[in-house]
PAMAR-128264 format. One record per residue (C-alpha): residue in three letters; x, y, z. Coordinates in steps of 0.02 Angstrom, whole numbers, padded with zeros to 5 digits, always signed. Example, Ala and Ser with C-alpha at 12.3 -4.5 7.8 and 13.67 -1.06 7.14 Angstrom:
# PAMAR-128264
ALA+00615-00225+00390
SER+00684-00053+00357
//
This chain:
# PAMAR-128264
UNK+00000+00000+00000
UNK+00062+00177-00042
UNK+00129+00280+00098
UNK+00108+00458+00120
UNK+00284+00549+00114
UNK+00239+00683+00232
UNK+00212+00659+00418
UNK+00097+00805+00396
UNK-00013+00748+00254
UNK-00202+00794+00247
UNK-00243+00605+00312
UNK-00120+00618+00445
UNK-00191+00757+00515
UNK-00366+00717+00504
UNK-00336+00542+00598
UNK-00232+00654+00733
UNK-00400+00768+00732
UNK-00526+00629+00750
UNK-00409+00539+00884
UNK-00403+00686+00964
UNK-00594+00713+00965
UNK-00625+00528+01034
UNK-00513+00544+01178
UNK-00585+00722+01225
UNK-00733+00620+01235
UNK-00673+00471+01343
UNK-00570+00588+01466
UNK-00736+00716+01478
UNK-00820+00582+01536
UNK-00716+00501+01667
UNK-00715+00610+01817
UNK-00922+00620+01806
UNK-00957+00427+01798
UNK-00954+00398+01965
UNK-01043+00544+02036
UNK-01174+00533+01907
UNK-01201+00355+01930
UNK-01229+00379+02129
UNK-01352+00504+02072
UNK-01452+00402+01989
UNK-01453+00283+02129
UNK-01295+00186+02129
UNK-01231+00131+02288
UNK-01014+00192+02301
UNK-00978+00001+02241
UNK-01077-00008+02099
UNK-01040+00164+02044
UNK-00839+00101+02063
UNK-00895-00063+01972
UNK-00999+00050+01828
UNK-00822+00183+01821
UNK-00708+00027+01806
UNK-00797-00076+01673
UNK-00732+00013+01529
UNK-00565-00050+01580
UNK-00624-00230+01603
UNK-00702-00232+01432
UNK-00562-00164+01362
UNK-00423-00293+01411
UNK-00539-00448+01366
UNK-00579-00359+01187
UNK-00393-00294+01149
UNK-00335-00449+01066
UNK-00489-00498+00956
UNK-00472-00313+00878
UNK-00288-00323+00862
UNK-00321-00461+00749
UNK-00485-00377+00666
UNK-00372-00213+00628
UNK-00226-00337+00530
UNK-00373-00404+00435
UNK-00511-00258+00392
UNK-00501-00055+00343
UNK-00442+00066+00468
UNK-00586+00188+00432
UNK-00723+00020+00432
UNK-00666-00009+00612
UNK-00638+00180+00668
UNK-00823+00210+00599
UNK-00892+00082+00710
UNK-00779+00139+00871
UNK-00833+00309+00857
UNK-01013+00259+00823
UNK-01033+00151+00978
UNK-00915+00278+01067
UNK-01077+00420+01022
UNK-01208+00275+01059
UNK-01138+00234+01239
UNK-01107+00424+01287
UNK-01274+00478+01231
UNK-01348+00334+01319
UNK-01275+00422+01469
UNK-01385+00581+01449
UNK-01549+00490+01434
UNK-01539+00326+01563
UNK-01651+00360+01700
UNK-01543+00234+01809
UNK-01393+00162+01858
UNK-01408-00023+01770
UNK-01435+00058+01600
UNK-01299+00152+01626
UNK-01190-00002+01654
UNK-01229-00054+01486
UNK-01206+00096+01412
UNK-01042+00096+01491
UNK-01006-00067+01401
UNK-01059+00011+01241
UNK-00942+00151+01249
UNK-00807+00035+01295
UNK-00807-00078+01158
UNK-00799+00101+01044
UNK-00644+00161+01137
UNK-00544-00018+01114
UNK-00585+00010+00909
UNK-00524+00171+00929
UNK-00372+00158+01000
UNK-00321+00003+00926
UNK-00370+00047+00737
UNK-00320+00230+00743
UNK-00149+00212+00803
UNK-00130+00085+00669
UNK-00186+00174+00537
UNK-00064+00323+00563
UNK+00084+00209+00543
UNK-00017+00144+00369
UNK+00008+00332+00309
UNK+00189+00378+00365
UNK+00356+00289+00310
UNK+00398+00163+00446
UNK+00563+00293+00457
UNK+00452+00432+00531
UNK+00321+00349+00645
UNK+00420+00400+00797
UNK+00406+00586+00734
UNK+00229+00528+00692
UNK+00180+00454+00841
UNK+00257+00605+00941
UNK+00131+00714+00878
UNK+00009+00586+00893
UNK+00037+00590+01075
UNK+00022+00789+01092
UNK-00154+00785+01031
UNK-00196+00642+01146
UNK-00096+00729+01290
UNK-00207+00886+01271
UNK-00389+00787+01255
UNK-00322+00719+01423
UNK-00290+00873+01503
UNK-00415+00969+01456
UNK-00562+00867+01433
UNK-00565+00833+01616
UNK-00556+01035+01675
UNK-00691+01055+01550
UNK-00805+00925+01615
UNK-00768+00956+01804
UNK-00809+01158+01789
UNK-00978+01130+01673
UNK-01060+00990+01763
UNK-01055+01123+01926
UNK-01167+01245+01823
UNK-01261+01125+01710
UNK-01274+00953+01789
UNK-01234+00785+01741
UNK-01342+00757+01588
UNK-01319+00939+01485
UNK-01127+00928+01514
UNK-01122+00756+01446
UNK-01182+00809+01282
UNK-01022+00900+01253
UNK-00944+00724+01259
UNK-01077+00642+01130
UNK-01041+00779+01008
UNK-00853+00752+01015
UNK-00905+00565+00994
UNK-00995+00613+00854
UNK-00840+00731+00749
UNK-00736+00580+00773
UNK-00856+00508+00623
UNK-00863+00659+00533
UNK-00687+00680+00530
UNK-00613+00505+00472
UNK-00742+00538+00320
UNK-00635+00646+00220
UNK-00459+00525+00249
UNK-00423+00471+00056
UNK-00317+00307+00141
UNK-00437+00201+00206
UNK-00284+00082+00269
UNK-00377-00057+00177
UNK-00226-00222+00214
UNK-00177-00295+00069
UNK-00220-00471+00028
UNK-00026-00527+00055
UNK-00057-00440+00236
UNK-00239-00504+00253
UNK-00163-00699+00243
UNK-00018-00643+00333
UNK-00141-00601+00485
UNK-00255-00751+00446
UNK-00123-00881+00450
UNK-00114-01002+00577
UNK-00206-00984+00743
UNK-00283-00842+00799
UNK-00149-00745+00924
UNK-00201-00646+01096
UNK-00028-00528+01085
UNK+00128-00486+00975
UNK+00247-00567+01064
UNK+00381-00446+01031
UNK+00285-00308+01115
UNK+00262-00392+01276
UNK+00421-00339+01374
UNK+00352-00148+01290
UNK+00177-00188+01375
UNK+00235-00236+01529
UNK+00365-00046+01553
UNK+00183+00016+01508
UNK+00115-00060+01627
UNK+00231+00003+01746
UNK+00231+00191+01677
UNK+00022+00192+01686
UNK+00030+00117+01867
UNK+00086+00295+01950
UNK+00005+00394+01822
UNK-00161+00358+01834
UNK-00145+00360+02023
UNK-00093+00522+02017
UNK-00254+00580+01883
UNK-00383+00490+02000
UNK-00294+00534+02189
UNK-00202+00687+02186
UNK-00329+00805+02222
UNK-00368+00671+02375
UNK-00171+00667+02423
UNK-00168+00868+02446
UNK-00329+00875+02525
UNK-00266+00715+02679
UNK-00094+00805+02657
UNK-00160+00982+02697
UNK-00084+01046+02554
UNK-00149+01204+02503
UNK-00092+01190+02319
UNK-00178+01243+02144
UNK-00200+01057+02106
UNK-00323+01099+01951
UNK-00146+01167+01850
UNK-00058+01013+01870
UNK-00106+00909+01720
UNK-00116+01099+01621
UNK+00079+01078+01670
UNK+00093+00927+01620
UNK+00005+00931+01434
UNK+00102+01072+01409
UNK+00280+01055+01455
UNK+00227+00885+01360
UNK+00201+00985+01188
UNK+00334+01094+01208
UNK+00475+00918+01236
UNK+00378+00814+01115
UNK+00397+00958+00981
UNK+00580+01006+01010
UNK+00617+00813+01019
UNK+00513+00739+00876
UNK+00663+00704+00748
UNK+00743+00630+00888
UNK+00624+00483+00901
UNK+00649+00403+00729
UNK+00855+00395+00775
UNK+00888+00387+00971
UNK+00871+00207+01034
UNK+00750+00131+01159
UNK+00884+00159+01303
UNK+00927+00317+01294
UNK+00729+00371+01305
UNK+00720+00230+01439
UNK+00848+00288+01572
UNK+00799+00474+01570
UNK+00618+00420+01572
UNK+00668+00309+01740
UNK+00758+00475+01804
UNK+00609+00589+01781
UNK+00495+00444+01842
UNK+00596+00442+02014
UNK+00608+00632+01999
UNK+00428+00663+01994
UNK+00365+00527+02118
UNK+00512+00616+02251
UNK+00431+00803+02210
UNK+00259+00732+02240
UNK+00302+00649+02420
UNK+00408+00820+02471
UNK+00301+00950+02391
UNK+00233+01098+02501
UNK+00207+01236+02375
UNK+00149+01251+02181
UNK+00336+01258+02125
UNK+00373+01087+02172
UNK+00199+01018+02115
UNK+00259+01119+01948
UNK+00428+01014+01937
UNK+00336+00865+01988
UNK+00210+00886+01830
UNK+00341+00922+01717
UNK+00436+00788+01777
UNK+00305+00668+01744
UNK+00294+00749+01559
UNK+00479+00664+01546
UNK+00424+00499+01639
UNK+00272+00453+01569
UNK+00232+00578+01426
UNK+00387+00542+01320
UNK+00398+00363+01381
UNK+00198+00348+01325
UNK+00278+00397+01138
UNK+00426+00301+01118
UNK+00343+00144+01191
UNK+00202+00152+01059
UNK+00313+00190+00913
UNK+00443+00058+00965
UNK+00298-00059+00973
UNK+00266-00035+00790
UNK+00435-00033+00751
UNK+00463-00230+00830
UNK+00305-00285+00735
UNK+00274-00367+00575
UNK+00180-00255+00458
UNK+00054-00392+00455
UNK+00004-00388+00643
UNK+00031-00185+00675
UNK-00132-00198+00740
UNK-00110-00344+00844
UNK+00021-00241+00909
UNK-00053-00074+00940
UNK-00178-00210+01054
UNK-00035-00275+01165
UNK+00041-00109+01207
UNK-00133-00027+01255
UNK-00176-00202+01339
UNK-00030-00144+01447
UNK-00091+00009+01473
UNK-00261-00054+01518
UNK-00199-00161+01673
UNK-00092-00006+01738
UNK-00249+00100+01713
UNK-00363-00045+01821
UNK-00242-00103+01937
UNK-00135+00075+01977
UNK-00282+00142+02092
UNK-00322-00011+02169
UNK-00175-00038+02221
UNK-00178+00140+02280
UNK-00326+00110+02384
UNK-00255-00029+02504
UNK-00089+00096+02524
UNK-00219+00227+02566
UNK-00291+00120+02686
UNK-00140+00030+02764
UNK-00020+00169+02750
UNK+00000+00332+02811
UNK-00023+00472+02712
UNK+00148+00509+02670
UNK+00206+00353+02595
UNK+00064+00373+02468
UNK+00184+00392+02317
UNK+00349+00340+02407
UNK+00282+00146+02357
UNK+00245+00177+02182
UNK+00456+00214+02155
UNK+00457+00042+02141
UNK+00406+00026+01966
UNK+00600+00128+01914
UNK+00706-00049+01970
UNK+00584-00154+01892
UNK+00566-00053+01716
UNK+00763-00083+01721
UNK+00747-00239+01754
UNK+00629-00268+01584
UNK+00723-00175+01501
UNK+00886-00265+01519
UNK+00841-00439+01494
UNK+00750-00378+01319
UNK+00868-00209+01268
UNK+00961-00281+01100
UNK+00787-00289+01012
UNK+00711-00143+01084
UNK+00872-00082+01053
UNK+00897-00117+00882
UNK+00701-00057+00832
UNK+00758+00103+00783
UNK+00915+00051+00656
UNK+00809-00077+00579
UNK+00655-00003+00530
//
């Protein structure tokens, strides 16, 4: 299949726009499940059960579309996500009670595995292989800032509007995400050389060469996510009188800013390099965050974690599609958010039993755990990780 030459062609920027668009619409959603579910009824464990669902779905479904995306169109799949992605939220605005809600929950998550499964695949379908780490570094900005933003958005409206009016904001991002992969010429259709490629043999659950990527995921998310669900919690028990609402602003952008100065960098410096700073800003970060009394050390702790997850985030994913056979790309793009998933799940449960057990201040002094072990990965698997970037 014909590649674009430019990372910025018209399709490349459209799928940036319309994954941009779905994950505005994910992240607007997040921080009102739970409250809006207890409105309508839910008890605190059902509403945790109905906010942690999408997860659930998503690591049981990961594999069976990383093996649909190797074998069907981008856009076919994308359609569908984005579709079921609008179905599910608007669901939300009209349920009068908490058990429709579930399944509209389920909806919603079957949309967002499509999504970011097929879309991340397609954008390496319309960029040389020698430029998805450029690629996938912008990628990652547009993601970064749905993330951040989507959330103060949601948090600020629902106040004034309630639950069901600021949700629509959320179906109608849902609903660009279709209108936008409509004018992508490259519909990533596989070729019928890649189409048996993917259909040979028996049907596979991961890429086995993105596994030990997955599992530094994994370990990367863990901390993360903690830190989107708990930190407002974490400066409220630590008497902290911070301005907690700029810390992921900080974040997304001191994120833009390195991922633009760096992005030529990521097509040429290997896996190691990225790895070892990323380690250094992970410990850097989680230290600011267990010492921090003021906004300038939450600031250095949110642009450390720009460093430890942020540009970790991006050369993880384009690595991942560097290890890969074209023929299972999507299969791959399926293991590396599968490892994603399980940080996102199992980060703040984890969280809640330190919570519980410990005292306040070893909150994040725990989570420093993850640097030995993402060293540990990294070192029994570094010559192929390694070598992604010289022989792609």
């Amino acid at each position: 299949m014909a590649k674009k030459k430019s990372v910025f062609s018209k399709d490349v920027v459209l799928v940036m726009m319309a994954s941009f668009f779905f994950m505005f619409s994910n992240m607007y959603c997040n921080p009102l499940i739970n409250g809006y579910a207890k409105e309508l009824g839910a008890s605190s464990a059902f509403a945790g059960f109905i906010v942690g669902i999408m997860s659930i779905v998503a690591m049981f479904l990961r594999p069976i579309v990383g093996n649909l995306t190797d074998r069907f169109s981008k856009y076919r799949l994308a359609f569908w996500g984005g579709l079921l992605s609008f179905i599910g939220v608007a669901g939300y605005i009209v349920t009068p009670n908490s058990g429709l809600m579930l399944v509209f929950r389920l909806i919603n998550g079957t949309g967002y595995v499509l999504c970011t499964v097929c879309m991340t695949t397609w954008l390496t379908y319309l960029v040389p292989l020698a430029h998805v780490g450029e690629a996938m570094s912008f990628y990652g900005i547009m993601n970064a800032l749905a993330m951040a933003f989507a959330p103060a958005v949601s948090i600020n409206l629902y106040h004034v509007v309630g639950y069901r009016l600021a949700i629509i904001i959320s179906a109608v991002a849902a609903l660009f995400v279709i209108v936008t992969i409509q004018f992508v010429s490259d519909r990533a259709q596989p070729s019928a050389k890649q189409v048996a490629a993917a259909k040979s043999g028996h049907l596979k659950l991961i890429q086995k060469d993105c596994v030990p990527i997955a599992a530094i995921v994994t370990l990367i998310a863990m901390p993360y996510f903690v830190t989107q669900a708990d930190i407002v919690t974490y400066t409220e028990q630590g008497h902290l009188s911070l301005a907690v609402g700029f810390y992921f602003l900080i974040y997304a952008a001191v994120l833009m800013l390195s991922r633009i100065f760096l992005r030529n960098q990521f097509d040429t410096v290997r896996f190691g390099v990225w790895l070892y700073v990323g380690v250094v800003a992970i410990i850097f970060y989680l230290t600011m965050l267990v010492i921090m009394k003021n906004n300038w050390e939450m600031a250095l702790a949110a642009a450390g974690m720009a460093f430890g997850y942020g540009i970790l985030y991006s050369v993880c994913q384009s690595t991942c599609m560097m290890v890969a056979p074209s023929s299972e790309r999507g299969l791959a793009s399926a293991t590396f958010f599968l490892g994603l998933d399980i940080g996102m799940s199992f980060g703040p449960i984890i969280a809640g039993f330190v919570d519980t057990y410990l005292p306040i201040k070893y909150f994040y002094v725990v989570w420093l755990i993850t640097a030995p072990l993402i060293l540990l990965i990294y070192w029994f698997h570094r010559k192929p990780l390694n070598a992604a970037v010289t022989h792609h």
